[in-house]
N, C-alpha and C positions, 0 to 999 in steps of 0.2 A: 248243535242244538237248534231246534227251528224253534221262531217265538213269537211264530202267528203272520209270519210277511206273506208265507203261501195261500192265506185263508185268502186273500183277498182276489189273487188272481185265479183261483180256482172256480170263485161263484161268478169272475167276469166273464170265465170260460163256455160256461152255461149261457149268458146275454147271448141274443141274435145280434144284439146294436151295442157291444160291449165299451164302456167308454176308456179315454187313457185315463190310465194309472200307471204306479211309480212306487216302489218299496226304501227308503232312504234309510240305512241301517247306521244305526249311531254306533259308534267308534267304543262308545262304554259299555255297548250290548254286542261282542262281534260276535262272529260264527266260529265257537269253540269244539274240537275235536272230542265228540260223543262218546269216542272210544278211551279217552282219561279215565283215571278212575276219580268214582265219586263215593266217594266214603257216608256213614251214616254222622259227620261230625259236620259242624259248619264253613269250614275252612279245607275243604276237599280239592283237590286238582283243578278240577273245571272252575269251580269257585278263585282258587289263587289267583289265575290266570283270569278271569274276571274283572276282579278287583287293581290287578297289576296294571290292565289297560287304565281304566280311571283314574289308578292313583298317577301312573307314567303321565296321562294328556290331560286329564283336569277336564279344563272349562273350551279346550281346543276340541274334545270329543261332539260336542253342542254344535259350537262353531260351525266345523266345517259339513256338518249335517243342515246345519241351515244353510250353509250356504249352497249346498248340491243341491236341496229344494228348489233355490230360489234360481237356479242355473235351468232345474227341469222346467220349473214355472217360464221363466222368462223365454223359456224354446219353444214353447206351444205355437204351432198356428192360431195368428187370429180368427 
């Protein structure tokens, strides 16, 4: 499921003087298999599997999202 990461590299695409960027996908939101099925109830495949990351990593899913940020940040050329 895409959930907007490629919006951004798309319009940088188009810059003549595109600046860096960086998509950091939190561990609660992963890239789930499209081809699941998704039922018309709220607790559908795609959804289970969802929720199963979160509930399996908690507050680790945040975590280590910041801290991949803070690794991309801190790599920057001055």
């Amino acid at each position: 499921m895409e959930m907007g990461d490629a919006a951004l590299g798309l319009a940088c695409d188009e810059l003549a003087s595109p600046p860096h960027w960086a998509a950091v996908r939190n561990m609660s939101d992963p890239t789930i298999n499209g081809d699941l099925p998704a039922k018309q109830y709220p607790l559908n495949e795609q959804t289970t599997w969802a929720v199963g990351y979160y509930t399996a990593y908690g507050r680790w899913t945040s975590t280590l999202g910041a801290l991949a940020t803070w690794g991309l940040i801190a790599g920057l050329p001055d």
